[in-house]
Steps between C-alpha positions, in 0.01 A plus 500: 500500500665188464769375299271281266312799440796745354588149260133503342547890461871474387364228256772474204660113403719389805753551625845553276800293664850431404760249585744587754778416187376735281736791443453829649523680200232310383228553812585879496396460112163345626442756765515774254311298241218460752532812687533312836723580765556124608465160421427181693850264450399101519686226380155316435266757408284411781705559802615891568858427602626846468421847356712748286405812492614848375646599799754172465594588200569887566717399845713251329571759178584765765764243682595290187380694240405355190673155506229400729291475174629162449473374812215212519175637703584267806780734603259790471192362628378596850441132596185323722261802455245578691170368407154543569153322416211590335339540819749736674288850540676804293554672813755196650652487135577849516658457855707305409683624170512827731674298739728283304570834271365312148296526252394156302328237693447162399137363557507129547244207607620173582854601438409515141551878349163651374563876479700795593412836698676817467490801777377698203188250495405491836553851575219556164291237714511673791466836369109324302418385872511871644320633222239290559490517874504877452214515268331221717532748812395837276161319397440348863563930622273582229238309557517279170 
């Protein structure tokens, strides 16, 4: 399955972005709002030039505790991420996250952001592939 594919499934409106000046507080407000574990930081709304995610904000309250609330996303942020395109296969995608140990990646074309993938998603894409394959196989053993 490819990348473009889990999108179209996914479908929902965009992708949700913040500036990397925003204050933490404030994105760990929107992550709880919106039930997300990350969000795509970009000065421009159009280039991914970082990602905060839950896991940024949990490290830096165990070292700093909670006067890293007001620190501005930037310091937070986990910056260049790792992007793919919508023609990337789910099974590369899901190489690498397992590689680089992360969960949110970017989906961009022509530099230009135009989605996001989660390990959560492709994993659910992956898992609708073997079902299929397995039901494929069980009718071609059947005769059907």
């Amino acid at each position: 399955m490819l990348v473009q594919q889990i999108l179209q499934a996914k479908g929902g409106d965009g992708v949700i972005t913040i500036t990397p000046d925003m204050e933490v507080s404030d994105a760990a407000k929107l992550l709880a709002e919106r039930r997300i574990g990350g969000l795509v930081v970009s000065e421009d709304g159009s280039k991914p030039d970082g990602i905060l995610s839950e896991r940024d904000i949990v490290r830096s309250l165990a070292m700093r505790g909670s006067t890293c609330l007001s620190d501005k996303v930037r310091d937070l942020m986990t910056p260049n991420p790792v992007c793919c395109n919508k023609q990337d296969s789910s099974d590369a995608v899901l190489s690498r996250m397992t590689d680089g140990r992360f969960r949110h990646m970017p989906v961009v074309e022509d530099g230009k952001l135009i989605g996001i993938v989660t390990i959560g998603d492709v994993v659910k894409a992956r898992l609708e592939e073997l079902a299929m394959e397995k039901d494929a196989l069980q009718g071609m053993i059947m005769g059907h």
